[in-house]
C-alpha positions as CSV (number, residue, x, y, z in Angstrom):
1,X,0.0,0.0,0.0
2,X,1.3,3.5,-0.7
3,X,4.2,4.3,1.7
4,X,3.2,2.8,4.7
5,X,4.7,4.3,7.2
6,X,1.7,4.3,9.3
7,X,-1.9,2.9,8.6
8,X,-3.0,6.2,7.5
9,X,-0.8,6.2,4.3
10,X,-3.0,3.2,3.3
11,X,-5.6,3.6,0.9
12,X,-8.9,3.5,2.9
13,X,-7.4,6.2,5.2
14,X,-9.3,9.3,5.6
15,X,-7.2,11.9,7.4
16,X,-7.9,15.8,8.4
17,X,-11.6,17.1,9.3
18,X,-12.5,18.3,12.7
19,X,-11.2,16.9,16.1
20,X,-14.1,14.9,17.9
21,X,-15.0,14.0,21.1
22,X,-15.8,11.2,22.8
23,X,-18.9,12.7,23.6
24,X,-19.5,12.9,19.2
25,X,-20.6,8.7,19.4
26,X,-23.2,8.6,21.8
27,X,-26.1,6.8,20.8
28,X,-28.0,9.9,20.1
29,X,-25.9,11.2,17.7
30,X,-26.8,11.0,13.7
31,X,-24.5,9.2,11.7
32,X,-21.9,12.1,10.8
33,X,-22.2,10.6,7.2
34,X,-26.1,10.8,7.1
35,X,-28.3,7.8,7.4
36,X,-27.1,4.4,5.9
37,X,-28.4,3.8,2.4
38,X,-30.8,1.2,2.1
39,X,-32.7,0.2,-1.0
40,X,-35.4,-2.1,-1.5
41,X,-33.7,-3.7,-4.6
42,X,-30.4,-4.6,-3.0
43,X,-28.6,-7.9,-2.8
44,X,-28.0,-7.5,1.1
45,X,-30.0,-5.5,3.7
46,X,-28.1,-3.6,6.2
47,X,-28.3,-5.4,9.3
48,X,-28.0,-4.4,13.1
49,X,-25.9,-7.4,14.7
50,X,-24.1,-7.5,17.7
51,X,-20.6,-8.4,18.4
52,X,-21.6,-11.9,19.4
53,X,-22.7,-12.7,16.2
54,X,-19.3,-11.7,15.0
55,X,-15.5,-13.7,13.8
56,X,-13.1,-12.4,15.9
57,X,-11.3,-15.6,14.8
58,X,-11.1,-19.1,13.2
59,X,-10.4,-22.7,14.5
60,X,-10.0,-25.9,12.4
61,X,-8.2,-28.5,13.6
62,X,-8.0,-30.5,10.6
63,X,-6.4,-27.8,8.8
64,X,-2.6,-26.4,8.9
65,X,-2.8,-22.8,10.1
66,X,-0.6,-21.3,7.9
67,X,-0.9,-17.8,9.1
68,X,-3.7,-14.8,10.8
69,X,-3.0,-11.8,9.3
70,X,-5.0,-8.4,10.4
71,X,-8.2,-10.0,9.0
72,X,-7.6,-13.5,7.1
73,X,-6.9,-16.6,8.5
74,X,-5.1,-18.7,5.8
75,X,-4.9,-22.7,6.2
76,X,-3.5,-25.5,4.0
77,X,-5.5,-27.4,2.1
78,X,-3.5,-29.2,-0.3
79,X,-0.3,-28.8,-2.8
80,X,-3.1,-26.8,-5.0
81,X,-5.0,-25.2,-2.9
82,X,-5.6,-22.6,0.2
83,X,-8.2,-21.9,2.3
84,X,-8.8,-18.3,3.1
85,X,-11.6,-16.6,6.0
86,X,-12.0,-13.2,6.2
87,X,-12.2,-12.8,10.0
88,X,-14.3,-9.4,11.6
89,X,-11.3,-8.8,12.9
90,X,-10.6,-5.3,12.7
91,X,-7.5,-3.1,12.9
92,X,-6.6,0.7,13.3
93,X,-3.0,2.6,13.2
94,X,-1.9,-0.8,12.7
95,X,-3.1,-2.6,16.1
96,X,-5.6,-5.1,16.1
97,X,-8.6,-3.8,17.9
98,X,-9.8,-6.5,20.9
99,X,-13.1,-6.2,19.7
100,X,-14.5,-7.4,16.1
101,X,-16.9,-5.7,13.6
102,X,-19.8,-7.5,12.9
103,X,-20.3,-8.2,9.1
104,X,-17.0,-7.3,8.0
105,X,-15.6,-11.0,6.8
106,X,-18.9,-11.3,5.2
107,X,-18.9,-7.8,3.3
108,X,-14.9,-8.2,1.6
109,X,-16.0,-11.6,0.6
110,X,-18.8,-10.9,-1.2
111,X,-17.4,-7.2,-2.6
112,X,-14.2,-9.6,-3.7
113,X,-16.4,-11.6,-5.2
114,X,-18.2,-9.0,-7.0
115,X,-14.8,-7.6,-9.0
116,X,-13.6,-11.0,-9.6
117,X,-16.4,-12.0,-11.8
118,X,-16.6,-8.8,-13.2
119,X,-12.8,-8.6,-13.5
120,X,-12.6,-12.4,-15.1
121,X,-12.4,-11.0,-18.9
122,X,-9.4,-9.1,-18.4
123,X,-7.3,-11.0,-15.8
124,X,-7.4,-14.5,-14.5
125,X,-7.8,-15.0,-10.6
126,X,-7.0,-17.3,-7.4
127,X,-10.9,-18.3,-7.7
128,X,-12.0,-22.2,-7.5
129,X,-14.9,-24.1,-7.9
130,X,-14.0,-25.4,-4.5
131,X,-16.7,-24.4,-1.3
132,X,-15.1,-24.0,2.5
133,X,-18.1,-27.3,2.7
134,X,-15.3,-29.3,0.4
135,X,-12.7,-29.2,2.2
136,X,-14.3,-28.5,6.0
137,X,-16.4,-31.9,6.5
138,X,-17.5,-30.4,10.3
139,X,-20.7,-28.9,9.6
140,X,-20.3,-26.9,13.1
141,X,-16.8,-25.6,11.9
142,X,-18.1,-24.8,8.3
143,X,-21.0,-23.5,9.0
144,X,-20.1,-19.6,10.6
145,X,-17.3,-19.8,8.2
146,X,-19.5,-19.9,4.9
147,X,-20.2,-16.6,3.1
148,X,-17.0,-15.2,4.7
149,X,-14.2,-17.7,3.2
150,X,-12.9,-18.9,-0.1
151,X,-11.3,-22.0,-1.9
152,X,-8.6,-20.2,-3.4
153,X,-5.3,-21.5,-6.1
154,X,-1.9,-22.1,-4.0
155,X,0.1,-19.7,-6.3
156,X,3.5,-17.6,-5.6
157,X,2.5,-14.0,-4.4
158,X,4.7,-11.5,-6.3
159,X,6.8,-9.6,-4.0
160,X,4.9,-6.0,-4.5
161,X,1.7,-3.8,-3.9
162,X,-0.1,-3.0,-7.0
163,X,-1.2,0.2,-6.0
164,X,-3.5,2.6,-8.1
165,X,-4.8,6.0,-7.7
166,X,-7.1,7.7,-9.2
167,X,-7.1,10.9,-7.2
168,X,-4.4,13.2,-5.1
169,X,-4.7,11.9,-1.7
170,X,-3.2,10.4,1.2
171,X,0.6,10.1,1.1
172,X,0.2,10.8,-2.8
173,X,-0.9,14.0,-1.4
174,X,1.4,14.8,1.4
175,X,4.6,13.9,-1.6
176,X,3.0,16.4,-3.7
177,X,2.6,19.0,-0.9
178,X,6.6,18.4,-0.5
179,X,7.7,18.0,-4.2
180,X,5.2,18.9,-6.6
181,X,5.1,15.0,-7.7
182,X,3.8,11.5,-6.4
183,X,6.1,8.4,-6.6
184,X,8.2,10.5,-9.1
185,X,5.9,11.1,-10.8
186,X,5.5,14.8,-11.6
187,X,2.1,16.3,-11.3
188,X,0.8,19.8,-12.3
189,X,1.4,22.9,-10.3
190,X,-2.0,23.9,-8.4
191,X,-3.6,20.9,-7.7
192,X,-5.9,20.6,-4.3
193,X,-6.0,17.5,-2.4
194,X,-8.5,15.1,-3.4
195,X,-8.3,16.4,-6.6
196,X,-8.7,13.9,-9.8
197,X,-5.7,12.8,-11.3
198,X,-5.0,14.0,-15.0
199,X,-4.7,10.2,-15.5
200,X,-4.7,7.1,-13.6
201,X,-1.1,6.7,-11.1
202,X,0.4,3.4,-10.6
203,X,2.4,3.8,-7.5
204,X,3.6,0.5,-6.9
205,X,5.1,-0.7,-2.7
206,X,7.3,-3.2,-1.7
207,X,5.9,-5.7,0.5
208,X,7.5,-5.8,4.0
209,X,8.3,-8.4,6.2
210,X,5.6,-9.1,8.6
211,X,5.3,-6.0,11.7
212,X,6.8,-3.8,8.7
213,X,5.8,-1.2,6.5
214,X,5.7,-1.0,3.0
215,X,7.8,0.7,1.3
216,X,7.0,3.3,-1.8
217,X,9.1,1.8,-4.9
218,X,9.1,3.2,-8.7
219,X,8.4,1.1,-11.8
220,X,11.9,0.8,-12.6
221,X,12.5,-0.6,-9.4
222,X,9.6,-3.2,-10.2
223,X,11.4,-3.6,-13.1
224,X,14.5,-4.6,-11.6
225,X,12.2,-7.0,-9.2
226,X,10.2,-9.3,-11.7
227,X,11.6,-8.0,-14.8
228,X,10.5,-5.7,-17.6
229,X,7.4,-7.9,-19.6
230,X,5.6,-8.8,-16.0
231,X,6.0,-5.3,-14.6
232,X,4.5,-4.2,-17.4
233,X,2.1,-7.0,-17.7
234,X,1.2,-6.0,-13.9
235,X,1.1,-2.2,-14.2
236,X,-1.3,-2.5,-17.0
237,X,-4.0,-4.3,-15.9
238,X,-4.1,-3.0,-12.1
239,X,-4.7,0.3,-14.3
240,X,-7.3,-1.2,-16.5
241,X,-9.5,-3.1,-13.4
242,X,-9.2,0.0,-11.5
243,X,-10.7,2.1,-14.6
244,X,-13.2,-0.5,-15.5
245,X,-14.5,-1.0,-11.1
246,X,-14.4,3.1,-11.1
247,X,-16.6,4.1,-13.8
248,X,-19.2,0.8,-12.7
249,X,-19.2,2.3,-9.1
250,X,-19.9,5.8,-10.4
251,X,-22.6,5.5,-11.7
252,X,-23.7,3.9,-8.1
253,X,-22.9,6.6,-6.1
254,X,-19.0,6.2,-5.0
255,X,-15.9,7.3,-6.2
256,X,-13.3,4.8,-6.2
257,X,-10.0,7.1,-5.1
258,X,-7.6,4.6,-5.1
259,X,-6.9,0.5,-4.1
260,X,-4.0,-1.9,-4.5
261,X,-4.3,-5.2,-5.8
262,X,-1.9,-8.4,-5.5
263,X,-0.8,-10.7,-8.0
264,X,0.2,-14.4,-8.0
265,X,2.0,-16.6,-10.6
266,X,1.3,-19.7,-11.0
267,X,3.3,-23.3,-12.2
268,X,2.8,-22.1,-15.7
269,X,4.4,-18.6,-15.3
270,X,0.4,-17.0,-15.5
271,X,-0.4,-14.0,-13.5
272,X,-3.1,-14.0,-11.6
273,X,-5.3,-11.5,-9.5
274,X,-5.3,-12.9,-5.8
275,X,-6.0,-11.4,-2.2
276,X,-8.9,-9.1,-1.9
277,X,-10.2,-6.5,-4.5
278,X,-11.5,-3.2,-3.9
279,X,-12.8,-2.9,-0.7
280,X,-13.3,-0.6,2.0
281,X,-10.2,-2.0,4.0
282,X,-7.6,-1.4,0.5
283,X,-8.8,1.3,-0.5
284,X,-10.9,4.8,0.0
285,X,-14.5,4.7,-1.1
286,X,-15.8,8.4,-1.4
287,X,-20.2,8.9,-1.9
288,X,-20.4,10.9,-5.1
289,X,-23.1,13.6,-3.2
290,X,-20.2,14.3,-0.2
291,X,-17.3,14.6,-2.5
292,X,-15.5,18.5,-2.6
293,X,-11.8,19.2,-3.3
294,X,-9.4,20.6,-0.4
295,X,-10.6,18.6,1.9
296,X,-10.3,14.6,2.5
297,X,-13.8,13.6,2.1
298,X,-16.0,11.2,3.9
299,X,-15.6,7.6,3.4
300,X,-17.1,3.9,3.7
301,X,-14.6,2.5,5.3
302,X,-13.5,2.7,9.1
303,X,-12.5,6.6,10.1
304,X,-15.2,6.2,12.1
305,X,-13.3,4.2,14.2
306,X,-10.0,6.0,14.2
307,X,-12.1,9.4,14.9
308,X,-13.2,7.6,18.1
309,X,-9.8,6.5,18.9
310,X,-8.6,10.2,18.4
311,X,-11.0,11.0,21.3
312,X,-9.1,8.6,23.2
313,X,-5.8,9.1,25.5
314,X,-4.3,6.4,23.9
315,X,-0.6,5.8,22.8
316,X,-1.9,3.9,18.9
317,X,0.4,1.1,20.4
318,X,-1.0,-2.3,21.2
319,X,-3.5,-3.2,23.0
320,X,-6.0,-1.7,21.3
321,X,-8.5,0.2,23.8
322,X,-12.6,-1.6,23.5
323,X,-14.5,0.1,21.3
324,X,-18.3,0.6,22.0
325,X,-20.8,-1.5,20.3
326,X,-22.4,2.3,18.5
327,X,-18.6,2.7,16.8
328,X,-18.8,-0.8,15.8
329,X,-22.3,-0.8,14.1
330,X,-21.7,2.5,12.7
331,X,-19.1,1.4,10.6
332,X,-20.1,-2.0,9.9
333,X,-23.1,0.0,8.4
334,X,-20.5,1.5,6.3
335,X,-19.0,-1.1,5.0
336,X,-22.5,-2.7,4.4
337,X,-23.5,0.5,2.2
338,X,-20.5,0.1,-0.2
339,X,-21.3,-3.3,-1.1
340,X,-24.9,-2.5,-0.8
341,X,-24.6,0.3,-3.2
342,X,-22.2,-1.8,-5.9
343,X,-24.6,-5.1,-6.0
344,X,-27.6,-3.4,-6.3
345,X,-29.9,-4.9,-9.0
């Protein structure tokens, strides 16, 4: 993700506006966002559920654990195969919080989901035909984890973040603010954050070891990674499913600022699209009706959360502080009105 230096240079990271207070996520208060979106005609209803109905994270016995990350849980299947569940687990300035966020497994699955089928024209993906019932046979175990977990191709993950952006934002914005250019890449004099880009940025990262940060690389640098036809190859069509997901979600009601994507070879040498794509947690969903430059606008994705956390006297070191159950359905609400708004019929 673009220079990650801290979790707000992520895409998804909404920083600036007005200092809260604790006192701002009472109960009482409107949503700061306006009411969640709800149409008749959706695929999913947004849903009021408690934490106890929530992932915080997986067991299977008769799988390898092969590693929890900030939200998946990834276990062994076979020599071809992985199995992936998108936990509620949810994190802020890089600590996992104690307390998960109901429907959030269940909303980057299915908003994955979404972009891979729409995506499958242009690039291949890490996508089976393979349920978590297939290779779970305890109905108990398998049965919290459906809807929220996927039978994905064991493939080699390339050693970079795909990352694309669309608007001036972010880090993109705060290397603009000190050199007049993004990644290198110089930008016209004048521009105001949040601003559209004169054309679509790819700003690749490279991937860190785990408990480090990305770090902001140039395409020549990718180049020298993987080599010229698969930098290319990569570069190209993280700029064409960006363009394609952004003017679909458009004309629903969000602007797509920017995401990252990861990519996979398989035995064959084929790249493949893997991970998650386009969601609230990789990248910063603006609504269309909030959007203004000079500002960093609202999102669907979790400020609300950090601006609670902001309230707090806490050092943004682990453990996290509990959050109360309003912050938690406020922004699980979020995240339900993105995919909400993208699957609509």
């Amino acid at each position: 993700m673009p220079e990650k230096q801290a979790e707000q240079d992520e895409p998804g990271f909404q920083g600036g506006g007005a200092r809260q207070s604790a006192d701002d996520f009472s109960p009482v208060q409107s949503d700061p966002f306006g009411e969640p979106w709800r149409n008749a005609n959706a695929r999913v209803s947004i849903l009021a559920m408690s934490t106890n109905d929530a992932l915080f994270e997986s067991r299977i016995p008769a799988l390898p654990l092969l590693g929890r990350g900030k939200v998946r849980d990834i276990y062994g299947v076979d020599d071809a195969h992985l199995l992936i569940v998108t936990t509620d687990r949810l994190s802020a300035y890089d600590v996992i919080m104690p307390d998960p966020m109901p429907m959030k497994g269940y909303v980057l699955t299915q908003i994955s989901l979404f972009w891979f089928q729409m995506m499958a024209d242009l690039v291949e993906n890490q996508l089976t035909d393979l349920t978590v019932d297939d290779v779970v046979t305890d109905a108990d175990i398998a049965r919290p984890l459906r809807d929220r977990s996927l039978v994905v191709k064991r493939l080699k993950p390339l050693p970079i973040e795909a990352v694309v952006r669309g608007y001036l934002i972010g880090s993109g914005w705060r290397d603009y603010l000190e050199t007049g250019s993004t990644s290198g890449i110089e930008l016209p004099a004048g521009m105001q954050q949040a601003e559209k880009l004169p054309e679509t940025m790819f700003t690749p990262a490279h991937k860190a070891e785990a408990g480090d940060h990305d770090e902001n690389i140039s395409f020549d640098d990718v180049v020298e990674m993987i080599g010229q036809p698969l930098a290319e190859q990569v570069r190209d069509l993280s700029i064409a499913v960006y363009e394609r997901a952004a003017e679909y979600a458009l004309g629903r009601g969000i602007i797509i600022a920017d995401t990252k994507f990861e990519f996979g070879l398989d035995n064959e040498g084929r790249l493949l699209l893997i991970d998650e794509v386009i969601t609230p947690d990789p990248s910063r969903f603006w609504p269309v009706d909030r959007y203004q430059t000079g500002i960093s606008p609202p999102s669907f994705d979790k400020q609300f959360v950090r601006d609670y956390l902001d309230t707090l006297d806490w050092d943004k070191t682990a453990p996290g502080p509990v959050l109360p159950a309003e912050v938690l359905q406020r922004t699980s609400e979020k995240y339900q009105e993105a995919l909400a708004r993208l699957t609509q019929v």
